[in-house]
C-alpha positions in Angstrom: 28.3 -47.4 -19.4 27.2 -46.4 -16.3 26.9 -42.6 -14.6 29.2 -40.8 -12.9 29.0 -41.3 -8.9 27.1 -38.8 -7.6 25.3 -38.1 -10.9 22.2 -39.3 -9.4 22.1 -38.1 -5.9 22.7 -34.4 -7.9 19.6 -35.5 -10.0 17.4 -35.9 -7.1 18.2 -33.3 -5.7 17.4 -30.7 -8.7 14.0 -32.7 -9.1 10.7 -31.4 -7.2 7.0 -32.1 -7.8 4.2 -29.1 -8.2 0.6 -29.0 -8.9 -0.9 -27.5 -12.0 -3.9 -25.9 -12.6 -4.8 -26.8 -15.9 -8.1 -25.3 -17.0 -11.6 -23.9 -15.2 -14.0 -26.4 -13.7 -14.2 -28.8 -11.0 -10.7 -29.4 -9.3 -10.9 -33.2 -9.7 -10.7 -32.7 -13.5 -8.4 -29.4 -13.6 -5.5 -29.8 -10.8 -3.0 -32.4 -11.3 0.7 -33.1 -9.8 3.7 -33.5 -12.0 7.4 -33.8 -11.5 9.7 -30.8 -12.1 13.2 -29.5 -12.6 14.1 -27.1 -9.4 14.6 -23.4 -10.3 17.9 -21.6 -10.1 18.0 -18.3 -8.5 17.8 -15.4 -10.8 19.1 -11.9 -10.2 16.5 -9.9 -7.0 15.4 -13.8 -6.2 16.1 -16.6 -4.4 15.0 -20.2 -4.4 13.2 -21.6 -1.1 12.0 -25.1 -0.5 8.7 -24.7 0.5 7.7 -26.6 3.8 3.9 -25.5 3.6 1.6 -23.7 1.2 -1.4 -22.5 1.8 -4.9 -23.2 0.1 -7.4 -20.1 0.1 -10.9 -18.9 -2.0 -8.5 -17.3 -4.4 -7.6 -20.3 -6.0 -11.2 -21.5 -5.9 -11.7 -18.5 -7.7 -8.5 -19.0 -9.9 -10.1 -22.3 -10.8 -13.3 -21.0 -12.1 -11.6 -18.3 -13.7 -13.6 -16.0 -11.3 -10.7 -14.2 -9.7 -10.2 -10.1 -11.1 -6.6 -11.1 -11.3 -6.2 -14.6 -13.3 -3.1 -16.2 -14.4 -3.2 -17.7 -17.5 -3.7 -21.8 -17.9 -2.1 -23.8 -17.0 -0.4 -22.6 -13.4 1.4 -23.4 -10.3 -1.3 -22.0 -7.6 -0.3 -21.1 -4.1 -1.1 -17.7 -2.4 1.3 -18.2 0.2 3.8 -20.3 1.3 6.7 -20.5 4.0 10.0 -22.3 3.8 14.1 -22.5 3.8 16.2 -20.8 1.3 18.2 -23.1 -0.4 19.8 -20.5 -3.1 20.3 -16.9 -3.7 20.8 -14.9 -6.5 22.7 -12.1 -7.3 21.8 -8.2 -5.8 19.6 -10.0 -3.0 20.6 -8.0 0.1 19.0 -9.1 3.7 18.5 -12.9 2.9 21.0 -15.8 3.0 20.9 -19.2 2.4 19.5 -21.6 5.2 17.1 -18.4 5.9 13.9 -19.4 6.7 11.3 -17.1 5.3 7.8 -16.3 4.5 6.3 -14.9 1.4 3.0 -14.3 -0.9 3.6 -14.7 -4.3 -0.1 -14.9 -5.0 0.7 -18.3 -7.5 3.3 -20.9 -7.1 3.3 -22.1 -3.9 2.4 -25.6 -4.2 5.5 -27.2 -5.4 8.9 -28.0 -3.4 10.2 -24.9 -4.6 10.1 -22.0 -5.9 11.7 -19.1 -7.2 10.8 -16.1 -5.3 11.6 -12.4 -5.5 13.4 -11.5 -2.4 11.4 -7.6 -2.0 8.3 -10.5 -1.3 10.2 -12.1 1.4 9.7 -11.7 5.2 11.6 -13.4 7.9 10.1 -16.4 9.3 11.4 -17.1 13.3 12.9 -20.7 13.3 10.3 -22.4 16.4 7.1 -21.8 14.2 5.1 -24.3 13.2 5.2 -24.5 9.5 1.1 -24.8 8.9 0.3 -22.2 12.1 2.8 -20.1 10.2 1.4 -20.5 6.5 -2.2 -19.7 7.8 -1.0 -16.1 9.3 0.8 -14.8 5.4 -2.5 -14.0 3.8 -5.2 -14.8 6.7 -3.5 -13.0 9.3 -2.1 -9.9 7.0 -5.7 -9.9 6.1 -7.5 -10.0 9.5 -4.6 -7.6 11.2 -4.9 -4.8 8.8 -8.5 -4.9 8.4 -9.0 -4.7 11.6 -6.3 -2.0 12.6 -5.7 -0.2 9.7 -8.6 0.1 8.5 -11.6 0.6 11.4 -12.0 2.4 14.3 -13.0 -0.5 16.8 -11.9 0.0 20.7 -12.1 -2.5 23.5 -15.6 -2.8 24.2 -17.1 -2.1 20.5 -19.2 -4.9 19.1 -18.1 -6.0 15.6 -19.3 -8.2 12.9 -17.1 -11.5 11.0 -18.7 -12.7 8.4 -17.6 -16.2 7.5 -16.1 -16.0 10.9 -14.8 -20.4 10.7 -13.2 -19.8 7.6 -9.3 -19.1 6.6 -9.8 -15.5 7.5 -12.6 -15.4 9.7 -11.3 -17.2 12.0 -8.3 -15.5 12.7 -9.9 -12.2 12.4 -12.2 -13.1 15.2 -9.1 -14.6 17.3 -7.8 -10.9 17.2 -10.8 -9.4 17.7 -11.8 -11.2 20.6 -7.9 -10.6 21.7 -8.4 -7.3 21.2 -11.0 -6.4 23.7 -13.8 -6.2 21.0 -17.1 -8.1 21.2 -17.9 -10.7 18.1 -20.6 -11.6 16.8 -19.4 -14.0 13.9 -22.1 -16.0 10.9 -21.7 -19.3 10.2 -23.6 -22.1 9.4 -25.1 -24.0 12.6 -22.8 -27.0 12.0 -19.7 -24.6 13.1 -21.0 -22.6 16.0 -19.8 -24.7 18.4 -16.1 -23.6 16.8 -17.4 -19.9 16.3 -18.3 -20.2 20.4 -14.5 -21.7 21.1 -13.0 -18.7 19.1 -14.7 -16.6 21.9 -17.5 -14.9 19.6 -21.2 -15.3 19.5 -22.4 -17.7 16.3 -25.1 -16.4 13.9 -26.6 -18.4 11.4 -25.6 -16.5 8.5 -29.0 -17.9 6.4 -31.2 -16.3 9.4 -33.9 -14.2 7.7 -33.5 -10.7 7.9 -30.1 -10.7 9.4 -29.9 -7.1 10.3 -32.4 -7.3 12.2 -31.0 -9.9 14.4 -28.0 -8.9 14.2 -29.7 -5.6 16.6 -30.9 -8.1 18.7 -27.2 -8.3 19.8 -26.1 -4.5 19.2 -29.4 -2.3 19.0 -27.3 0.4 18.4 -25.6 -1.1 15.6 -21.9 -2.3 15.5 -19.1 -0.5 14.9 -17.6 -2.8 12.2 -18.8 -5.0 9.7 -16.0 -7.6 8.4 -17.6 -9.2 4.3 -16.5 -12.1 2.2 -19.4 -12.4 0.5 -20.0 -9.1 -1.5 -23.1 -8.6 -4.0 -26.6 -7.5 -2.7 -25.7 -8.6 0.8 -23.3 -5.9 1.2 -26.7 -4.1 1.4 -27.4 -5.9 4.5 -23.9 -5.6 6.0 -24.6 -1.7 5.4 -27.7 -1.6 7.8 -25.9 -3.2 10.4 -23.4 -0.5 11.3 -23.8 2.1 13.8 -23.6 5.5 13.1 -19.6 6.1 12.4 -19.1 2.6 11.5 -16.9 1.0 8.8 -18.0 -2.0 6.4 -15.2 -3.5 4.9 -15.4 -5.4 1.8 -12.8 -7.9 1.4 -14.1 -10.8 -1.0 -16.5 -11.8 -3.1 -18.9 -15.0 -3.7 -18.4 -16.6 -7.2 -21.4 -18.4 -6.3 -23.9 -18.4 -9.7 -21.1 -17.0 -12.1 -20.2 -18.6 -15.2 -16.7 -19.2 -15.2 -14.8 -17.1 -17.3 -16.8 -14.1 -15.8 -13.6 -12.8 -14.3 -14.1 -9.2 -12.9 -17.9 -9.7 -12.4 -18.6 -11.3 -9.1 -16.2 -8.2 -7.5 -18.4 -5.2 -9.6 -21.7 -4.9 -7.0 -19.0 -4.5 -4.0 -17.0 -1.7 -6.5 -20.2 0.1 -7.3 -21.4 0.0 -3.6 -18.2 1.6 -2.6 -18.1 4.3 -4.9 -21.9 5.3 -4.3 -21.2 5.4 -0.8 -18.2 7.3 -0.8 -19.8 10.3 -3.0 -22.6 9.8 -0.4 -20.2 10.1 2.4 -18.8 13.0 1.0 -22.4 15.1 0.7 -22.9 14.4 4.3 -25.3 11.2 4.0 -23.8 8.6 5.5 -24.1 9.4 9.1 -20.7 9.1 9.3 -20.6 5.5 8.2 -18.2 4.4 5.0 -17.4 1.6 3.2 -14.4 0.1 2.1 -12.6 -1.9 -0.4 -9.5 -4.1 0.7 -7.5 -6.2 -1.3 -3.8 -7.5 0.6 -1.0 -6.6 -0.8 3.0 -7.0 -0.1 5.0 -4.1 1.0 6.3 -2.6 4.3 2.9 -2.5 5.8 2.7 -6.4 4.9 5.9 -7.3 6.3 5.4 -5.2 9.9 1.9 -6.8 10.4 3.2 -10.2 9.7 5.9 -9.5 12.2 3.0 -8.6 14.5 1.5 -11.9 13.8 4.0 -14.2 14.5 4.5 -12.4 17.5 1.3 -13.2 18.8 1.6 -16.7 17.8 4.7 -17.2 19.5 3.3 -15.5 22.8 0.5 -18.4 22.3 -2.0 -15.8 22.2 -3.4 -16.7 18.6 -3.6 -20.2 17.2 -5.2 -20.4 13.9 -7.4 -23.1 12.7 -6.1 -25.4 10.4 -8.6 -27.2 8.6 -6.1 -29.9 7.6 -2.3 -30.8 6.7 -2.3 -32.4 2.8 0.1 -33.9 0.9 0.5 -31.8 -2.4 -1.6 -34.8 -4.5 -4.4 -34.3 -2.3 -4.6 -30.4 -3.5 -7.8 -31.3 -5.6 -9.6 -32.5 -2.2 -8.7 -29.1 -0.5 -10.2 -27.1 -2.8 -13.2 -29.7 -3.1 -13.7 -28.9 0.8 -13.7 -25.0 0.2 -16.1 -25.3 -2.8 -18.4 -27.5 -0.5 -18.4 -25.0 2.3 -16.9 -27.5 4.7 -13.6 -26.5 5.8 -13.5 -24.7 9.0 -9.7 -22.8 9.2 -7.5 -23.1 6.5 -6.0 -26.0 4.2 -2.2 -26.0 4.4 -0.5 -28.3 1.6 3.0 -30.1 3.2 5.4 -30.6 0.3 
């Protein structure tokens, strides 16, 4: 007997595809793509069809079971994401269907779709490009707040990027440098050339006794130290500021964990911060402080993102995208981040 007309069209339509993250180890082995059944739209949620998700260090972190917040096995990653809303659910006020949106669910965004609490959601402007977009959520919330919210740096003030060709160093130095501010940005010699383009001066970040060159540049010291890498060379970041300056800790290396060592990559940066703080307090800083950021939504998140795609609209930032990917090629994004190759950020195209 055969189906109803239109019973299969409806069927294709309710099925997507998603990537799972199935255990801790190399992503080859652990991240796989399967079909599934669309979500329906439950009460404070919507459902958006994703047209780019982004890939980041917190899902090589996720995958080694290194990150201080892990979901449990197995999991949709995805960090952040931008599409269409294609349903709505009951009590969402501010969002209708056909909106086209922007959020940062911190997992779930590599599928076709997703189910999505709408107080997550920010207003995407229709002329972006999806992967320029994507690469601004987290990246750009990141570098803008950082930056803004969180330093004192003026036109003319020299600061510091650490990791300044990766997802967020790169777009942190593209504000920076919009900004006024001279950069001096680390990278391997490989990407300098990139770091140059950006508008910042390269460093090799492997130079021996990096504070000391980095006062080859700033003999004064600079005003703000920008650290992915956490752990003793937050000790180095620390000598590098000028008096009044800010270090701000916003990742940490996983590099030489065990995975399964969840919390412990992030404790030297915790422990640094707090010491300094009680030192700051007692007077013994010289004025300089340390601090701990971690992005989060909210009405900070959605203003700054706003901010953003201003810019990006204007043409004044562009961010680097490292590459546009299928979602089955998810495994060889997060092989390029592991490997220390990728110079922007990984967008997957569902």
């Amino acid at each position: 007997m055969s189906a109803p007309a239109g019973t299969e069209t409806t069927q294709l339509a309710r099925t997507g595809r998603a990537v799972r993250m199935t255990g801790s180890g190399e992503p080859e082995q652990y991240i796989e793509t399967h079909a599934t059944d669309r979500p329906t739209a439950g009460r404070g949620k919507v459902v958006v069809e994703i047209e780019a998700a982004g890939v980041s260090y917190a899902e090589v972190q996720m995958l080694q079971h290194l990150h201080p917040f892990p979901p449990r096995f197995p999991f949709v990653p995805g960090y952040d994401l931008v599409g269409r809303i294609v349903e709505v659910g009951a009590g969402v006020t501010g969002f209708e269907k056909g909106d086209r949106v922007a959020a940062m669910p911190r997992y779930g965004g590599w599928q076709t779709h997703a189910e999505i609490p709408a107080a997550c959601l920010a207003h995407l402007p229709e002329d972006l490009d999806a992967a320029e977009a994507v690469a601004l959520v987290t990246n750009g919330v990141t570098a803008w707040q950082m930056l803004h919210r969180l330093t004192d740096a003026a036109p003319g003030d020299t600061v510091l990027v650490h990791g300044a060709s990766g997802g967020v160093g790169s777009v942190l130095t593209r504000i920076a440098v919009h900004h006024g501010l001279r950069v001096i940005g680390t990278a391997s010699p490989a990407k300098h050339d990139a770091v140059r383009d950006m508008g910042a001066e390269p460093l090799d970040y492997r130079t021996p006794d990096l504070p000391a060159a980095v006062r080859q540049f700033a003999p004064d010291g600079v005003t703000a130290v920008f650290d992915h890498i956490g752990g003793k060379g937050l000790d180095d970041s620390w000598k590098m500021l000028a008096p009044g300056g800010t270090l701000v800790s916003f990742d940490s290396s996983v590099a030489g964990y065990r995975p399964g060592q969840w919390f412990r990559p992030h404790l030297p940066a915790l422990r640094r911060s707090l010491t300094r703080a009680v030192a700051r307090l007692l007077g013994r800083t010289g004025g300089r402080r340390m601090r701990m950021y971690y992005v989060k939504p909210g009405k900070n998140f959605a203003a700054d993102l706003a901010t953003m795609y201003d810019l990006l609209g204007q043409g004044v930032l562009r961010p680097e995208i490292a590459g546009r990917l299928p979602l089955d090629d998810a495994a060889r994004a997060l092989r390029e981040l592991l490997d220390g190759r990728a110079v922007g950020k990984y967008v997957l195209i569902p």
